[in-house]
N, C-alpha and C positions, 0 to 999 in steps of 0.2 A: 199599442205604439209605445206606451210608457214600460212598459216590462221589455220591449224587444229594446227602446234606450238605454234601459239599463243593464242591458246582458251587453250591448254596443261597448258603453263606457266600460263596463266591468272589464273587457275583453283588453280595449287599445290601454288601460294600466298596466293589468298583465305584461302585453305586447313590452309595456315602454320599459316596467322591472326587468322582463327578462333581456331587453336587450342592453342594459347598464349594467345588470348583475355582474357578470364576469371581472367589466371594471373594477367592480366593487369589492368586490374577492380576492382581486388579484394580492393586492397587498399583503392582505393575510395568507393566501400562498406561499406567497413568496417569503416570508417569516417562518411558515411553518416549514417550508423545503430548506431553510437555513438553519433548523434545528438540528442540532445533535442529537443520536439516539438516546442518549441516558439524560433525563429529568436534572440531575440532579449535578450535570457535571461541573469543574470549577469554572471561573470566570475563563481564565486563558486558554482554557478546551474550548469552551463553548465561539469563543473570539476565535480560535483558530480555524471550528468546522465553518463558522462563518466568511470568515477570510478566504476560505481554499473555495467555498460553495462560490465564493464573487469571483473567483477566477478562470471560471465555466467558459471555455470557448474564449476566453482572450490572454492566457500565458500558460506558460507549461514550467513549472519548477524543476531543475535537470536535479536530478540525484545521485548519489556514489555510493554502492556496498562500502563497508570498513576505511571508507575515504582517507582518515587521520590516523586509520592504525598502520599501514605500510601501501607500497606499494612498488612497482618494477625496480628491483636492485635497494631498498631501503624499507627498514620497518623503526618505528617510535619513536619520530625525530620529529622533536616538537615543532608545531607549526606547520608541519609539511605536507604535502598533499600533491598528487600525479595532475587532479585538474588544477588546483591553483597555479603549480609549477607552470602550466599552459597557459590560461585565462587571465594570472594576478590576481583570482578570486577562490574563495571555496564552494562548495554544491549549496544550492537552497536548501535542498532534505537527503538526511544522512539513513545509509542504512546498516543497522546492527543485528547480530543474528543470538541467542539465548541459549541455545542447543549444550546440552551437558549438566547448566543453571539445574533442572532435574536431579543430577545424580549428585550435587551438592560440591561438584568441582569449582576451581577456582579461576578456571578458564575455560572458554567456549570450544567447540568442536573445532572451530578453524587456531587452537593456540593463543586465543587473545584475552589476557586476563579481563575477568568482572570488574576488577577495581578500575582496569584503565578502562574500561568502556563506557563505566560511572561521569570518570573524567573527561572524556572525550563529548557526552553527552551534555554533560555541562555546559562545556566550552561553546558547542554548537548552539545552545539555547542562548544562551549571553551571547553569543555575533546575532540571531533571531532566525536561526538555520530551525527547521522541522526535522524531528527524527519519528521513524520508522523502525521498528524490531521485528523479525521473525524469528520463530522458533522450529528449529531442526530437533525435536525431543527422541528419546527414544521408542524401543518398540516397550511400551510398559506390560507387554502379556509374554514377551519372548528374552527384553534384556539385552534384543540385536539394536541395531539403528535407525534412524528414520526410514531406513530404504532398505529396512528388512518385513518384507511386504508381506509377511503372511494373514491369511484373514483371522477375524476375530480380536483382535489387538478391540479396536471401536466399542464392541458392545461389551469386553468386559471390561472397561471402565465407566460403563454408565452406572448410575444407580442401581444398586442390586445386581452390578459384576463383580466379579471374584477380585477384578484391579480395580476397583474404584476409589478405594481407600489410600491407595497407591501412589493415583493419580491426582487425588485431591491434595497428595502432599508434595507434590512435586507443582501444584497450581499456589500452593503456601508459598514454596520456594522464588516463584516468579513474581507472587504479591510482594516479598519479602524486599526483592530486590527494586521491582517498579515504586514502592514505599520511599525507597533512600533518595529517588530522584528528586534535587530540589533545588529552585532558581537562589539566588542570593538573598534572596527577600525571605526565602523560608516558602513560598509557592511550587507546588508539585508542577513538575514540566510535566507539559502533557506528550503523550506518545500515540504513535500510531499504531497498534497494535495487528501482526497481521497471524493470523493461526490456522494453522491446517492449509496451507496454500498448494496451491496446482491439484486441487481434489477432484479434478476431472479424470487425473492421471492414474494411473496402475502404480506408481514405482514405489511411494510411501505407505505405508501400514493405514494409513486413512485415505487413501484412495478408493474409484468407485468399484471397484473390482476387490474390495477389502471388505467393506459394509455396505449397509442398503441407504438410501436415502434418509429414509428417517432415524437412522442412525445417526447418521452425521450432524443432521439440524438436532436432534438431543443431544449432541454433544455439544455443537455449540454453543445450545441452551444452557446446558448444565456451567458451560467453561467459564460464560460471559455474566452469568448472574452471580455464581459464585463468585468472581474475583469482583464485581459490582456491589451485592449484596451484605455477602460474610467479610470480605475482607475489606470493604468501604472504602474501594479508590475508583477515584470519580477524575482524574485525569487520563481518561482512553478514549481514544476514537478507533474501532474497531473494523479491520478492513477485510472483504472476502473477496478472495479472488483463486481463479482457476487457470488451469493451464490455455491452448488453443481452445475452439469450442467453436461448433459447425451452426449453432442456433441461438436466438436468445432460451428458449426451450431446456436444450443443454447448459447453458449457463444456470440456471436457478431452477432445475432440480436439485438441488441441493442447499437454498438458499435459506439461511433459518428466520428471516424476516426483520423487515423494517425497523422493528423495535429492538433492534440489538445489534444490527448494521450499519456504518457511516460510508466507506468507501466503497468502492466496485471496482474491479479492477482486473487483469491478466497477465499472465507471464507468456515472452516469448522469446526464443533465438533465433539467429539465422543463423542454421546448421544441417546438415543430415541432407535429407529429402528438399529443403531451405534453401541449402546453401546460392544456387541461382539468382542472382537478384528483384529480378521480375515475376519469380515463383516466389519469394518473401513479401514483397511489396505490395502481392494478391492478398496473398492472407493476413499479412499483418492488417491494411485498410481495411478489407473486411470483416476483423474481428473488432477494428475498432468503429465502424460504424454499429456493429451488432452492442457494442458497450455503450455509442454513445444513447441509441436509444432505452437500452434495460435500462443503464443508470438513471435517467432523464425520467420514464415512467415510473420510477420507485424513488425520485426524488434525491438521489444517491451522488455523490463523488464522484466521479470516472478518475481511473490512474492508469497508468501502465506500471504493476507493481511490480515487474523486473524484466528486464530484456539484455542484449547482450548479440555483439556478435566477434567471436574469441580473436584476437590479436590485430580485426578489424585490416584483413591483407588488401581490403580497396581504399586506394588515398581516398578517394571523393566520396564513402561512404557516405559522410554525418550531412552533406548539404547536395546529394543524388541522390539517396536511397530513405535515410532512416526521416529527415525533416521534412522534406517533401509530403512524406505520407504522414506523417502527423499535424502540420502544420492547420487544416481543417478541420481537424478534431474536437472532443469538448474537454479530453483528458487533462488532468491538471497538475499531475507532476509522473515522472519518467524517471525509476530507479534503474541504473545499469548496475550490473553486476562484478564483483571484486576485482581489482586490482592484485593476483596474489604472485605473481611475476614468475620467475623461470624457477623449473621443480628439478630435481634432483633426476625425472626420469628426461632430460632434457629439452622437456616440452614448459611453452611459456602461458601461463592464463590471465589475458588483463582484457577489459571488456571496453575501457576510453583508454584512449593513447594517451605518452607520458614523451617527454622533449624526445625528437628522435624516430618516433615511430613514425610510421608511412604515412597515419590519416592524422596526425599531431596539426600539423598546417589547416585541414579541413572542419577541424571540429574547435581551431581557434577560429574558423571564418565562421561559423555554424551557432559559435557562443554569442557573436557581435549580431545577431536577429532580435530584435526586440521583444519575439515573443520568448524568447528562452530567459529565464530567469535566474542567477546563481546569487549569490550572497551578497555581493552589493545591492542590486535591487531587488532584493525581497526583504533587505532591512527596510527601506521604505514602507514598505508595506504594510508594519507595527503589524502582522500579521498573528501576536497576542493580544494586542487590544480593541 
């Protein structure tokens, strides 16, 4: 009887640890799912992944490609901006693009010098705006463009390709510049750094149809230690995202892991095959449910890190179509895509409306939702500290 009371008692302990446990843990979860992937990064990195991680499911940061560099009928007019001009406010997080930075140019692939972009980026961090950069590089095996897709570009710049050394200098060149960013305090702003984006797709040199899987998570590795390690900046939060994508499956084949990952996130438009709006609103919700759980079990960001839909010819778009479906989501901020107005071949590219447009009215009724967030209240937020 006294051995069978003692397997009794031993048992209902157990029983009572393991039903408190989880409590108990939770905290430290929750601390550790707030960590930034790099050990070591600055204080205002690490306050920012923290910040955007509390933003899980209860606000959405709205965002603008080249917001302060031009926009429909106007470019480099201080202070100006297509959503302010709307709203009375600028975007929460800005997006800038790096492409050319490589070949040692003084301006990016879309015309817009490094120095103003310096500046601009400034600016944004002193209102307490997030920025975000992608990079459009070249093909480093061929010398074409990003979207000169032939294969092999991937594997010869990994260690022990014939472009690796190449490429390492063109990874200088990006260190060189992400170095100069600095708050007034003399503090590195931190960035969002997104590389190799829509690598689901065919169309860039680093798409899936260009290299193998494990190509690309070595390149990763290789991109992100490098500028980590050898060139010691520790202001990144590093974002991976794909184009559409049918599974979580498809998503993170190509994922290079936790330890060198902060956001999660996908591009999309309403266009082509899209265009419909009840055929978008399918696939947009369900790729963003398919993100909100990857991110959530990898402890990850959720974003939508670019969408777009071009001149936006439905008024009611932003508060029928596009808020709707995101509104239940866990995604925590929504870069639209540039403003770069009417082209030469007399077609117009602007992805938010500017005074005048059709859906201008809809996407000022769209701004006034509590969960959308632009630059007045995301200062609140001290979303550095």
């Amino acid at each position: 009887m006294k051995n069978n009371f003692g397997d009794h008692e031993c048992y209902m302990k157990m029983k009572y640890l393991l039903h408190f446990l989880p409590i108990l843990f939770f905290p430290f979860r929750s601390l550790f799912a707030q960590a930034c992937s790099d050990q070591q990064a600055t204080a205002e990195t690490k306050a920012l992944y923290k910040n955007l991680y509390s933003l899980i499911g209860k606000n959405i940061l709205f965002g603008h490609q080249d917001d302060p560099c031009y926009g429909v009928g106007w470019k480099y007019i201080q202070g100006r901006s297509d959503i302010r001009d709307l709203t009375g406010e600028y975007p929460a997080i800005y997006g800038f693009d790096l492409g050319r930075i490589e070949l040692g140019w003084a301006h990016n692939l879309d015309s817009v010098p490094f120095e103003k972009t310096k500046s601009f980026i400034r600016d944004a961090y002193e209102r307490g705006g997030v920025i975000t950069l992608s990079w459009h590089l070249n093909n480093p095996l061929t010398g074409g463009t990003a979207w000169d897709n032939k294969p092999g570009a991937v594997a010869s710049i990994l260690p022990g390709g014939t472009k690796n050394a190449l490429y390492t200098s063109w990874l200088d060149r990006v260190a060189a510049f992400l170095g100069t960013l600095k708050g007034k305090n003399g503090e590195s702003i931190p960035i969002i750094l997104r590389l190799f984006h829509e690598l689901n797709g065919g169309w860039f040199w680093w798409g899936k149809d260009q290299c193998s899987p494990e190509e690309m998570k070595n390149l990763w590795r290789y991109s992100i230690l490098y500028l980590r390690t050898e060139k010691n900046l520790h202001n990144i939060l590093f974002a991976f995202n794909t184009d559409k994508f049918n599974s979580g499956t498809e998503y993170t084949e190509r994922y290079p892991g936790d330890d060198l990952i902060d956001i999660m996130g996908f591009d999309i438009y309403q266009a082509n095959i899209l265009r419909d709006n009840t055929a978008f609103i399918n696939l947009f919700g369900k790729d963003l449910s398919l993100l909100d759980s990857v991110a959530s079990s990898h402890h990850k960001i959720p974003a939508l890190t670019e969408f777009g839909y071009n001149e936006i010819p439905d008024s009611t778009w932003w508060t029928k179509v596009f808020f709707p479906t995101i509104e239940n989501h866990q995604m925590v901020y929504a870069l639209a895509w540039r403003n770069a107005g009417k082209k030469q071949s007399g077609n117009a590219e602007y992805y938010v409306p500017y005074p005048g447009a059709a859906s201008a009215p809809d996407f000022k009724k769209m701004s006034g939702y509590g969960k959308i967030l632009f630059e007045n209240r995301i200062k609140t937020k001290n979303i550095y500290k």
